[in-house]
N, C-alpha and C positions, 0 to 999 in steps of 0.2 A: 401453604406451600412456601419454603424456604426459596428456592432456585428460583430466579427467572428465566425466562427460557427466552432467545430470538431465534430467528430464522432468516435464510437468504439465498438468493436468487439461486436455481440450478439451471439454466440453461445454458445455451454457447454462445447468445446476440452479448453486443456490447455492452456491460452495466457496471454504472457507479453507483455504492449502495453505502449508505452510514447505516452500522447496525447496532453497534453502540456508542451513547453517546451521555456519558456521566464524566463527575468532575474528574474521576483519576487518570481512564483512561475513553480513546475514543477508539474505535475499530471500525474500519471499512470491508470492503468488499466487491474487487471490481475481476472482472469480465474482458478479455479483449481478444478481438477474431486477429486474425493475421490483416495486419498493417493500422491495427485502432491503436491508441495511444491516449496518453493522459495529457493535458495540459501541462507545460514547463511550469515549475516554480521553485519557489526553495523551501525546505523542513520546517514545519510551523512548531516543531515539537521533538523530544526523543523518537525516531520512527525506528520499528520494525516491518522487513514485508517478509511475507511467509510465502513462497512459490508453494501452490498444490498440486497444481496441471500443468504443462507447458513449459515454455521458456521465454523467462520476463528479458527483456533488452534492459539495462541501466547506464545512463551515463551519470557521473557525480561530477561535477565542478569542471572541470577540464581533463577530463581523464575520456582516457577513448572507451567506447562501450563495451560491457561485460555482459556477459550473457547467463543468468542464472535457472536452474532446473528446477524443477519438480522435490520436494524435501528440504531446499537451501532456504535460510534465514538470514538474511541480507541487515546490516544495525547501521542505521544513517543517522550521523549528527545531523545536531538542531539547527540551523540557516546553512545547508548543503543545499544547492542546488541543483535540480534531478530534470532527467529526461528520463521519461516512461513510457514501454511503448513494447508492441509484440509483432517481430521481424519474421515469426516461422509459420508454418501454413497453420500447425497445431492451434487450437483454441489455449489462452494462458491464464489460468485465474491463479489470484493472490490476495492476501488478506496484508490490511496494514493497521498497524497497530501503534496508536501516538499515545506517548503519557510522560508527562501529563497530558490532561486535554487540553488542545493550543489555548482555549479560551481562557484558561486558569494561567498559562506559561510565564506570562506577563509578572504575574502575580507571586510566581517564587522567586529566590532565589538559591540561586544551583553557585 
């Protein structure tokens, strides 16, 4: 078998999930009911977040919050700092996708 194959969580409870996690890039996958949220921090890495479900809340650096849907691809520079968090009744899932993987970040230069 060529492919690797993962898999990840389908419910609607709250979950943070590394699904992959190689040198190029890393991918998450998180979960959040109406009022769950991610820990504040800043960009360890090139991010992408992919909304699938819902509507993700974003604040980036001092900007006021934006609110992204379902099909939107959100590109957050490397030391942005984010607030993560889901403001609507609807369940909000989204994939985030860093690459390189922060572990490596260190290690190039861009």
């Amino acid at each position: 078998m060529i492919e690797k194959i993962y898999s990840y969580f389908t419910e609607d409870e709250k979950k943070v999930e590394k699904i992959v996690d190689t040198d190029s890039v890393m991918i998450n996958h998180i979960v959040l009911a109406k009022g769950d949220k991610v820990p504040d921090h800043k960009a360890n890495s090139f991010v992408h977040m992919i909304v699938v479900r819902g509507t993700l809340t974003l604040e980036l650096e001092d900007q006021q919050p934006h609110h992204y849907n379902r099909g939107t691809v959100i590109n957050i520079p490397f030391d942005t700092f984010m607030r993560v968090r889901n403001e609507n009744d609807s369940v909000c899932e989204f994939f985030v996708i860093k690459s390189p993987n922060p572990t490596l970040y260190h290690k190039i230069k861009f």
